[in-house]
PDB file of N, CA, C and O in Angstrom, chain B, residues numbered from 101:
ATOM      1  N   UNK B 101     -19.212  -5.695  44.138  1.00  0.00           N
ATOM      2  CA  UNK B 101     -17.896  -5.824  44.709  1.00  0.00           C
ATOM      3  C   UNK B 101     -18.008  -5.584  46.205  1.00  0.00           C
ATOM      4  O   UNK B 101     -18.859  -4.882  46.752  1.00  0.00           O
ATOM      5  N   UNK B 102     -17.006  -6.283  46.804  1.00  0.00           N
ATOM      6  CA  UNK B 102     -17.045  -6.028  48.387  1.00  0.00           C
ATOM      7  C   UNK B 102     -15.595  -6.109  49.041  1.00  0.00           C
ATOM      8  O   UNK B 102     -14.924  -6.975  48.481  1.00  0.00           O
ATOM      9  N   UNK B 103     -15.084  -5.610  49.821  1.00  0.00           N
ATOM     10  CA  UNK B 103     -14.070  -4.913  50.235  1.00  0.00           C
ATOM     11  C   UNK B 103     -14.195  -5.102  52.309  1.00  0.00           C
ATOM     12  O   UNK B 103     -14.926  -4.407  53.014  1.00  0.00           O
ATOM     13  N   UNK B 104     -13.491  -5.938  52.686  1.00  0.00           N
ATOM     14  CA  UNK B 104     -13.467  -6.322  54.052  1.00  0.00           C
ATOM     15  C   UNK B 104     -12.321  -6.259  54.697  1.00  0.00           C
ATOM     16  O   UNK B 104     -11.386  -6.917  54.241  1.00  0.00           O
ATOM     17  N   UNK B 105     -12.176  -5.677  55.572  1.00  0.00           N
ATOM     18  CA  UNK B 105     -10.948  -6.053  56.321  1.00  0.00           C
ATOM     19  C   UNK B 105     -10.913  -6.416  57.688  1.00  0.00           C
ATOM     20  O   UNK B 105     -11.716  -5.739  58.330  1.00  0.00           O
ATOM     21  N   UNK B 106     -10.364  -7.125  58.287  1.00  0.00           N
ATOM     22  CA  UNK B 106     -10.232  -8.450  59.531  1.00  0.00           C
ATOM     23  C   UNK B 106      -9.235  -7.940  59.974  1.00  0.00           C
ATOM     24  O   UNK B 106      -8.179  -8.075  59.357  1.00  0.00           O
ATOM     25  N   UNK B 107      -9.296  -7.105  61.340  1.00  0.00           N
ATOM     26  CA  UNK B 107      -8.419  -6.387  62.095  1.00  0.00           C
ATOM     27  C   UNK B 107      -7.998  -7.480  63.009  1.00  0.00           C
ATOM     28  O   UNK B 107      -7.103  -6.900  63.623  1.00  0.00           O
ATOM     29  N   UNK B 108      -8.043  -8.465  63.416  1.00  0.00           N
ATOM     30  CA  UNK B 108      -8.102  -9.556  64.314  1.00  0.00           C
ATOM     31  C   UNK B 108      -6.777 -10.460  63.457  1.00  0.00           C
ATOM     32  O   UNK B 108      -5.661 -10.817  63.833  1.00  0.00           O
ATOM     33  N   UNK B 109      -7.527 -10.612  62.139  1.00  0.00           N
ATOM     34  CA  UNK B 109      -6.335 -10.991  61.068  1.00  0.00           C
ATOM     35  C   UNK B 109      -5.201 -10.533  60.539  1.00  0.00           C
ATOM     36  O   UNK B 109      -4.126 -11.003  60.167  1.00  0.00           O
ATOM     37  N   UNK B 110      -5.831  -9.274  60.617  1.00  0.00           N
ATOM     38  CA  UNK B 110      -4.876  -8.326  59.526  1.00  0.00           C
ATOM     39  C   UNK B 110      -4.939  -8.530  57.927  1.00  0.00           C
ATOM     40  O   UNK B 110      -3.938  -8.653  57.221  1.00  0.00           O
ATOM     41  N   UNK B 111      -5.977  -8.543  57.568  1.00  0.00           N
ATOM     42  CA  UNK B 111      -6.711  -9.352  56.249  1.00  0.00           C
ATOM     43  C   UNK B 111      -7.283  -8.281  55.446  1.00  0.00           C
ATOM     44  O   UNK B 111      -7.832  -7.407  56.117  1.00  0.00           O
ATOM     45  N   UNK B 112      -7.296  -8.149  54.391  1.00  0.00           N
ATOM     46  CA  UNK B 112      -8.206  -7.469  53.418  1.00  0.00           C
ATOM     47  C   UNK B 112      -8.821  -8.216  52.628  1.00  0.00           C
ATOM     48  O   UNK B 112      -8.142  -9.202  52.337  1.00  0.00           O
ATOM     49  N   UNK B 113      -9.813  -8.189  52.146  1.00  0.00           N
ATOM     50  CA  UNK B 113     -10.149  -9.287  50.912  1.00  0.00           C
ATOM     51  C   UNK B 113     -11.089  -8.362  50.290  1.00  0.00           C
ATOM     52  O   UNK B 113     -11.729  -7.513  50.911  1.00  0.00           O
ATOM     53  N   UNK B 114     -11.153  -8.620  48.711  1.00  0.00           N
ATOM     54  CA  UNK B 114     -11.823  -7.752  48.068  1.00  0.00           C
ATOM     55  C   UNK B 114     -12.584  -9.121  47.351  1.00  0.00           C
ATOM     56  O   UNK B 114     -11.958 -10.148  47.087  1.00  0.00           O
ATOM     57  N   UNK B 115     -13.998  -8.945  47.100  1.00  0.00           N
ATOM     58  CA  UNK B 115     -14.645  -9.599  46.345  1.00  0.00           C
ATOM     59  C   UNK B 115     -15.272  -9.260  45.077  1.00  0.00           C
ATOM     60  O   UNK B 115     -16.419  -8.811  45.083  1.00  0.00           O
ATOM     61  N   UNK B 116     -14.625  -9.433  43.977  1.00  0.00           N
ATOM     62  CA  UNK B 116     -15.133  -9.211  42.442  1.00  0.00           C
ATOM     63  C   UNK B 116     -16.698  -9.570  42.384  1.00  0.00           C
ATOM     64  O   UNK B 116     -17.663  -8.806  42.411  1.00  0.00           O
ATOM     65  N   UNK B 117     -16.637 -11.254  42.279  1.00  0.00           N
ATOM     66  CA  UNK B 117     -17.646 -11.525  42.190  1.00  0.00           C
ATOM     67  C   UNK B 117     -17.916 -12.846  42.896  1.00  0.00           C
ATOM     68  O   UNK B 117     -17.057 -13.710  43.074  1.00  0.00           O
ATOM     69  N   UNK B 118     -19.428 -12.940  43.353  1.00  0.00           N
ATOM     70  CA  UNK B 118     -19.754 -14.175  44.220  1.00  0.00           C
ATOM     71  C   UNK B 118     -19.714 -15.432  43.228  1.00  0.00           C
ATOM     72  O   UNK B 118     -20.450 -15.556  42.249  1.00  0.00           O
ATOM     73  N   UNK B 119     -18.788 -16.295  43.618  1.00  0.00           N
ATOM     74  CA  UNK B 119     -18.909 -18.027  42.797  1.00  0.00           C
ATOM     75  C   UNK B 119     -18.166 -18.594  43.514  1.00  0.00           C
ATOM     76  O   UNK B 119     -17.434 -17.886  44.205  1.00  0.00           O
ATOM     77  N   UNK B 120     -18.043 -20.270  43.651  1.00  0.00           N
ATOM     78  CA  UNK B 120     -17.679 -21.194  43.918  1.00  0.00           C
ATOM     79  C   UNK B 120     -16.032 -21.130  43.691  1.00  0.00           C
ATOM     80  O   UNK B 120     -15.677 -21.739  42.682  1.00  0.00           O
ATOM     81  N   UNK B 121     -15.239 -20.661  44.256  1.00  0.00           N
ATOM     82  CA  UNK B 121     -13.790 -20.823  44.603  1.00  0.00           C
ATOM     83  C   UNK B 121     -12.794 -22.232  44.186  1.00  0.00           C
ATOM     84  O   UNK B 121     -12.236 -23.031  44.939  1.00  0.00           O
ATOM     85  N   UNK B 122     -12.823 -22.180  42.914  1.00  0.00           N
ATOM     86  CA  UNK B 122     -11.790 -23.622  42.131  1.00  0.00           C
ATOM     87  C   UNK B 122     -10.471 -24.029  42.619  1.00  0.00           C
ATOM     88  O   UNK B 122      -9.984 -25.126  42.892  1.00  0.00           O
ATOM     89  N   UNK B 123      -9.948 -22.587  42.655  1.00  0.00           N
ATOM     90  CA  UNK B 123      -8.280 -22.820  42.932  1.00  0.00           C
ATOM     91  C   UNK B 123      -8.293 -20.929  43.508  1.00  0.00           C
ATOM     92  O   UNK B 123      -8.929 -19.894  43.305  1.00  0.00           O
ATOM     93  N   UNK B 124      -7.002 -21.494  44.398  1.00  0.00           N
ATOM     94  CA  UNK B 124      -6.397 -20.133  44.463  1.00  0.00           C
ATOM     95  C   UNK B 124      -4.735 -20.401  44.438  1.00  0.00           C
ATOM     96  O   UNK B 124      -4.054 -21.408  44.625  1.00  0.00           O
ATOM     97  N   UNK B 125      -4.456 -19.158  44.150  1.00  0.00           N
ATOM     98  CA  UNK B 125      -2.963 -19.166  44.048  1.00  0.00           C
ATOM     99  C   UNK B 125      -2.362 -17.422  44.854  1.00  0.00           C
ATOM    100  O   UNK B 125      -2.997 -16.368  44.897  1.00  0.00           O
ATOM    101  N   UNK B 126      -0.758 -17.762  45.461  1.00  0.00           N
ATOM    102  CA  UNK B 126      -0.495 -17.087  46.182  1.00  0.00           C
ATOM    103  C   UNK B 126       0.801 -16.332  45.095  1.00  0.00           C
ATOM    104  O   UNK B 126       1.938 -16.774  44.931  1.00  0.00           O
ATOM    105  N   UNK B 127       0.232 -15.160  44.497  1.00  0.00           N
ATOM    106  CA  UNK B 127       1.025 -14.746  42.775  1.00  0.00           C
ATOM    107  C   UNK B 127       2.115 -13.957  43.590  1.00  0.00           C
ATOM    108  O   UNK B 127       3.209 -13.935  43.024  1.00  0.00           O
ATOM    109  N   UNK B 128       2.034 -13.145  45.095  1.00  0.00           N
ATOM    110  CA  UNK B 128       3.590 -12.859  45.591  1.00  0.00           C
ATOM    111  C   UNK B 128       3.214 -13.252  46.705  1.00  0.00           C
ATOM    112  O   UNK B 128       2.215 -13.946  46.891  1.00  0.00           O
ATOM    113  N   UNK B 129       4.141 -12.761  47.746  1.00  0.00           N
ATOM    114  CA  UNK B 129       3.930 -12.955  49.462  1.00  0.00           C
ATOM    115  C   UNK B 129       3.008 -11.844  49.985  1.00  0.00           C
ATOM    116  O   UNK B 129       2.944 -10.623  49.843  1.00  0.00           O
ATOM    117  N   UNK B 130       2.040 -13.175  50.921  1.00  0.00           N
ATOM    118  CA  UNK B 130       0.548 -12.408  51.037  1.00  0.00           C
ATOM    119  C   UNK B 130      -0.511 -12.197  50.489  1.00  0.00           C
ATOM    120  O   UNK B 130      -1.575 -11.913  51.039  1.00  0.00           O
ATOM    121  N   UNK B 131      -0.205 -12.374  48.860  1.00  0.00           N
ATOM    122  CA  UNK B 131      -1.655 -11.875  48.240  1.00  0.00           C
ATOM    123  C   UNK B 131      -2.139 -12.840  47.127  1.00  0.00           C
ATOM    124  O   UNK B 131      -1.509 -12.912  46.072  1.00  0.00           O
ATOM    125  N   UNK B 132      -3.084 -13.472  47.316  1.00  0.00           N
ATOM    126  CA  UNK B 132      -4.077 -14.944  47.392  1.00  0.00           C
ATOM    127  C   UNK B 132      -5.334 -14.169  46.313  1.00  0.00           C
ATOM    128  O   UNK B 132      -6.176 -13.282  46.457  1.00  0.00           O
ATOM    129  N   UNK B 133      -4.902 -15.053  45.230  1.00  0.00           N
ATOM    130  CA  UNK B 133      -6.271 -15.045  44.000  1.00  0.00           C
ATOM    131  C   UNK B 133      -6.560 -16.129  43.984  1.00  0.00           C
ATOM    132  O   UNK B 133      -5.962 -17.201  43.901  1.00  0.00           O
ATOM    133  N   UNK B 134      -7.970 -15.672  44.109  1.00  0.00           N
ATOM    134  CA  UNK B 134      -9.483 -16.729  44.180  1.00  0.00           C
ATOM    135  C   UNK B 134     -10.041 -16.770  43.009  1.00  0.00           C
ATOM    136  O   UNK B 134     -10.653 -15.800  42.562  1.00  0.00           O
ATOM    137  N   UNK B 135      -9.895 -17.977  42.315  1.00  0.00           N
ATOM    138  CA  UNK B 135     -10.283 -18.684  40.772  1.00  0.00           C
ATOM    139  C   UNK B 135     -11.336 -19.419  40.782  1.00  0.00           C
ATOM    140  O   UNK B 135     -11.460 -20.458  41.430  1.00  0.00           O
ATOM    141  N   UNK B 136     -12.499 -18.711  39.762  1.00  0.00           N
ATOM    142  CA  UNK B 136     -13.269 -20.106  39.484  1.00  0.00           C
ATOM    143  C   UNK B 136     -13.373 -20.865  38.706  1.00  0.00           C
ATOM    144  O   UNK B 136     -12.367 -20.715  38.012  1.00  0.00           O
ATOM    145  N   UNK B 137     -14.177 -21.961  38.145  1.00  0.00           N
ATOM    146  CA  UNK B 137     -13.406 -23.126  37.210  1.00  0.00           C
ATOM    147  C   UNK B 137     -13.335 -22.739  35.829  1.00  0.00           C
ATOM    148  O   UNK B 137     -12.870 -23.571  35.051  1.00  0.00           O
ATOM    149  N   UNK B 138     -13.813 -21.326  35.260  1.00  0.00           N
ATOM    150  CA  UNK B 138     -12.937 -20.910  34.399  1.00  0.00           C
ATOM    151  C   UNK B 138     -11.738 -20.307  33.919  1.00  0.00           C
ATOM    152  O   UNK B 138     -11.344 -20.062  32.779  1.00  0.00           O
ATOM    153  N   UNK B 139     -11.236 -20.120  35.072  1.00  0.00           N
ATOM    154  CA  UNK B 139     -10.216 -19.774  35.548  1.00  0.00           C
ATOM    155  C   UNK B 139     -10.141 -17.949  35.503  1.00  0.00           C
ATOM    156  O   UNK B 139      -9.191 -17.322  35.035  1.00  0.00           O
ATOM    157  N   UNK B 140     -11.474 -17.290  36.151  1.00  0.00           N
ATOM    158  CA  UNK B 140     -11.536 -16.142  36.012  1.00  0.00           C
ATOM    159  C   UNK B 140     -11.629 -16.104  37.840  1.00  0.00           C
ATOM    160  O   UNK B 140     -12.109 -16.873  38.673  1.00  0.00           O
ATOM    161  N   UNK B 141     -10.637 -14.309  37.941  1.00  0.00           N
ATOM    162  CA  UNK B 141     -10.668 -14.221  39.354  1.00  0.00           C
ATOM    163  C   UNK B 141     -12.205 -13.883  39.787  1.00  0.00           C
ATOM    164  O   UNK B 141     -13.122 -13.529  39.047  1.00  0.00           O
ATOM    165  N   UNK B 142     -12.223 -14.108  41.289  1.00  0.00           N
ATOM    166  CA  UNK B 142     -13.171 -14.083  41.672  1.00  0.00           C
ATOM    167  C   UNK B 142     -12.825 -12.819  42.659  1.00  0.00           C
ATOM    168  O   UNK B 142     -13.361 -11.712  42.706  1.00  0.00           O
ATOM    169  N   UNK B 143     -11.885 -13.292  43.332  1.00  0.00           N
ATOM    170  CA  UNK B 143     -11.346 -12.270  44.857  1.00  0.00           C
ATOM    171  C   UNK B 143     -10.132 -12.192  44.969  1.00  0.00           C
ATOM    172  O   UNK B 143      -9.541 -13.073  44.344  1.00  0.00           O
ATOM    173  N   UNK B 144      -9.373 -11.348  45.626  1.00  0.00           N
ATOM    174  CA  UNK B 144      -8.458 -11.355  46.376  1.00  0.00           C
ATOM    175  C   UNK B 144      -7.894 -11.117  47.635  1.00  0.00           C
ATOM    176  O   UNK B 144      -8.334 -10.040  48.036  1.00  0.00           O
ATOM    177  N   UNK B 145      -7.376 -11.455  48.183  1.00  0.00           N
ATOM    178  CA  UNK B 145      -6.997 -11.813  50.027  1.00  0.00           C
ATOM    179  C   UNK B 145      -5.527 -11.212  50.222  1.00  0.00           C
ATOM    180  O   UNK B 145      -4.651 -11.929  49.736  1.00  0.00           O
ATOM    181  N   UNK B 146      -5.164 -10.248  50.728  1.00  0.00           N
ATOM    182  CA  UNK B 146      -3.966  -9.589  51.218  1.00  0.00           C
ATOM    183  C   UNK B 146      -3.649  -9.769  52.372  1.00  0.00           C
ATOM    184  O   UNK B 146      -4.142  -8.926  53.121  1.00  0.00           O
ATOM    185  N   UNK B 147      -2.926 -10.636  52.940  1.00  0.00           N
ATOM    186  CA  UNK B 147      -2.509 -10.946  54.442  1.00  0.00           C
ATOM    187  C   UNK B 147      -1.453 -10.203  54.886  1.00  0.00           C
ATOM    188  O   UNK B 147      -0.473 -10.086  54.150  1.00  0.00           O
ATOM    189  N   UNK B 148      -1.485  -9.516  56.295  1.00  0.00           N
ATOM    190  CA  UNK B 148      -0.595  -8.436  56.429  1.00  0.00           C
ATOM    191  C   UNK B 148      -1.014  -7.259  56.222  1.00  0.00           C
ATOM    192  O   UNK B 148      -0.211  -6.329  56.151  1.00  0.00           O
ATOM    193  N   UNK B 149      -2.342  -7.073  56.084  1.00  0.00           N
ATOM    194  CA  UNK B 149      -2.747  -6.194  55.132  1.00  0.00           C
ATOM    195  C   UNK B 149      -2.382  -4.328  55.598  1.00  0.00           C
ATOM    196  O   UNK B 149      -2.462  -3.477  54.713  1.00  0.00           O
ATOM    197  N   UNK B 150      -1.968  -3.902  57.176  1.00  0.00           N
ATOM    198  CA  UNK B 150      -1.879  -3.048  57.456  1.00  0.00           C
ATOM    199  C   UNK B 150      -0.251  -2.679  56.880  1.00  0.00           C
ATOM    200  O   UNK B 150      -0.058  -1.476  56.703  1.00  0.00           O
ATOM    201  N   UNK B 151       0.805  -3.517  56.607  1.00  0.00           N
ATOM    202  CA  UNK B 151       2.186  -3.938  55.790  1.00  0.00           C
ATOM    203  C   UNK B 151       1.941  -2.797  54.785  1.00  0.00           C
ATOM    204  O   UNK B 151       2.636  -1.786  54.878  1.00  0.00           O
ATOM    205  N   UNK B 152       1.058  -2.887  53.893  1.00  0.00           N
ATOM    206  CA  UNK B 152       1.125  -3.350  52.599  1.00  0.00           C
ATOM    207  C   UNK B 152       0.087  -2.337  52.042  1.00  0.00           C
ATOM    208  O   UNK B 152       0.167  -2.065  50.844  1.00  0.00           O
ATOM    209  N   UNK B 153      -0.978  -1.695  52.871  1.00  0.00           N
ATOM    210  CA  UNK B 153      -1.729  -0.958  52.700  1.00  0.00           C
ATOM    211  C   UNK B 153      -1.868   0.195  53.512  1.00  0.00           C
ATOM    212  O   UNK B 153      -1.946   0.195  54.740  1.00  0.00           O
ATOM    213  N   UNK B 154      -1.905   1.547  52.476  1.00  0.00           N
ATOM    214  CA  UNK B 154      -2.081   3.022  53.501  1.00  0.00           C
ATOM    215  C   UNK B 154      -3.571   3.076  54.580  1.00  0.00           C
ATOM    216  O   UNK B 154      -3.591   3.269  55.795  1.00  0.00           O
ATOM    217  N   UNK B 155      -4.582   2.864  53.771  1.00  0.00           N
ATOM    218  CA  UNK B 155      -5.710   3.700  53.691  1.00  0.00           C
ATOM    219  C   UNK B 155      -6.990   2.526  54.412  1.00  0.00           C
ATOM    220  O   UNK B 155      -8.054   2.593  53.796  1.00  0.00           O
ATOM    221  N   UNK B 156      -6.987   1.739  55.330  1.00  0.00           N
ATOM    222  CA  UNK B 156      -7.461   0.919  55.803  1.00  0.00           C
ATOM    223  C   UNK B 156      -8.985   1.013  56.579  1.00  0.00           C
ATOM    224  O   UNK B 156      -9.729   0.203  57.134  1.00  0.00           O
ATOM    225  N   UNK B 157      -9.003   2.172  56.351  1.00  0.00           N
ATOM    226  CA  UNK B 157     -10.178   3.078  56.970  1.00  0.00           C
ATOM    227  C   UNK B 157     -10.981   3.001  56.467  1.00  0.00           C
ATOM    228  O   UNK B 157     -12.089   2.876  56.990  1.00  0.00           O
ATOM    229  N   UNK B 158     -10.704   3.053  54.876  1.00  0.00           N
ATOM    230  CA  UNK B 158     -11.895   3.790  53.941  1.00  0.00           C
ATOM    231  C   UNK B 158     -11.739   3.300  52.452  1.00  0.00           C
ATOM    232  O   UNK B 158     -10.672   2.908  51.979  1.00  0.00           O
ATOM    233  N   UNK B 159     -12.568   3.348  51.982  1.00  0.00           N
ATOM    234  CA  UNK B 159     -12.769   2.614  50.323  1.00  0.00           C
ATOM    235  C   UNK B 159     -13.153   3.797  49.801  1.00  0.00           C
ATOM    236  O   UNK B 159     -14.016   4.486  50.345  1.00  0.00           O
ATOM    237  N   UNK B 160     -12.389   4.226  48.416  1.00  0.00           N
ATOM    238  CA  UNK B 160     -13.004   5.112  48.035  1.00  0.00           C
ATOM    239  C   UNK B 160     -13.487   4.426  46.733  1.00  0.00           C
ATOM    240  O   UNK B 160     -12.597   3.620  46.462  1.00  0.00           O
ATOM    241  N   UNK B 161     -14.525   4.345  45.729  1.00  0.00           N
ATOM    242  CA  UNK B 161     -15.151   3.921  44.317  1.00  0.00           C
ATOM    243  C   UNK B 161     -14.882   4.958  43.763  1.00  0.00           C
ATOM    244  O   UNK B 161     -15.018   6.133  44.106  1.00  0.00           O
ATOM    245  N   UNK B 162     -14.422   4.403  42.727  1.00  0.00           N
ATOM    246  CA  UNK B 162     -14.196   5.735  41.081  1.00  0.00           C
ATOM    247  C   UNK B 162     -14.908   4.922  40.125  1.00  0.00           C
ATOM    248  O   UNK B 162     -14.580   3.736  40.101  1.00  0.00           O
ATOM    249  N   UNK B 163     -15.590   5.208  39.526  1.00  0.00           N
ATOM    250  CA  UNK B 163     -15.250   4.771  38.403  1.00  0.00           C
ATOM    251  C   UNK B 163     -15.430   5.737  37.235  1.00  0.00           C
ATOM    252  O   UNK B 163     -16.157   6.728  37.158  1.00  0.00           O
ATOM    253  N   UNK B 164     -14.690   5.270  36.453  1.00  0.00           N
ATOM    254  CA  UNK B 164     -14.088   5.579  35.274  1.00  0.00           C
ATOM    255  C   UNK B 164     -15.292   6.006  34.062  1.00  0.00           C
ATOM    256  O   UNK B 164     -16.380   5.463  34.260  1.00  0.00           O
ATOM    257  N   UNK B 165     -15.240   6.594  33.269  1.00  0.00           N
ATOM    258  CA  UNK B 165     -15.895   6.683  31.888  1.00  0.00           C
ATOM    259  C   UNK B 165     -15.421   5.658  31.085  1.00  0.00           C
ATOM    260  O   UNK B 165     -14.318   5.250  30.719  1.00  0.00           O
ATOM    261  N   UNK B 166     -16.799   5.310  30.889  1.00  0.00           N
ATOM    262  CA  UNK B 166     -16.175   3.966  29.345  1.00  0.00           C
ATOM    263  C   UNK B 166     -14.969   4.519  28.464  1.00  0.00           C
ATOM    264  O   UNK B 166     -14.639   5.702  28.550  1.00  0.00           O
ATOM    265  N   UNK B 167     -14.471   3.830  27.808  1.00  0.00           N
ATOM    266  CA  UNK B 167     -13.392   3.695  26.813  1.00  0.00           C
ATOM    267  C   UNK B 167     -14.101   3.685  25.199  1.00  0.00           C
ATOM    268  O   UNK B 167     -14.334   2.591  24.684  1.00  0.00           O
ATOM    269  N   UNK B 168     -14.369   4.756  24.575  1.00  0.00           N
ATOM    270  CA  UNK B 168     -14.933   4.343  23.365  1.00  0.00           C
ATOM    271  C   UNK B 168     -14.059   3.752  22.512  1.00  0.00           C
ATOM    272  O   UNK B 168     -14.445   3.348  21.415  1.00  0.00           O
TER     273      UNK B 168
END
């Protein structure tokens, strides 16, 4: 996963996973899912992103314990 933000833009984009970009769709105002031709996300793109987001500084990773 990868996590960018474009201060020039005002952009965040988070990347799930690297593939070839099919379709995207804009599901509210500002925020852009990146589909590939199975129609699984790939990324997402938050425009505005200082709007809309606290913490622009810093990424924090959790993750979670499996789910038995």
């Amino acid at each position: 996963m990868k996590v960018m933000y474009d201060p020039e833009v005002d952009a965040l984009q988070i990347v799930f996973k690297e593939g070839e970009i099919e379709s995207s769709e804009e599901e509210m105002d500002g925020m852009i899912f990146d589909f590939n031709e199975e129609g699984k996300v790939l990324g997402l793109e938050i425009l505005n992103a200082s709007e809309k987001v606290d913490n622009l500084d810093g990424v924090e990773f959790i993750r979670e314990k499996a789910r038995a």
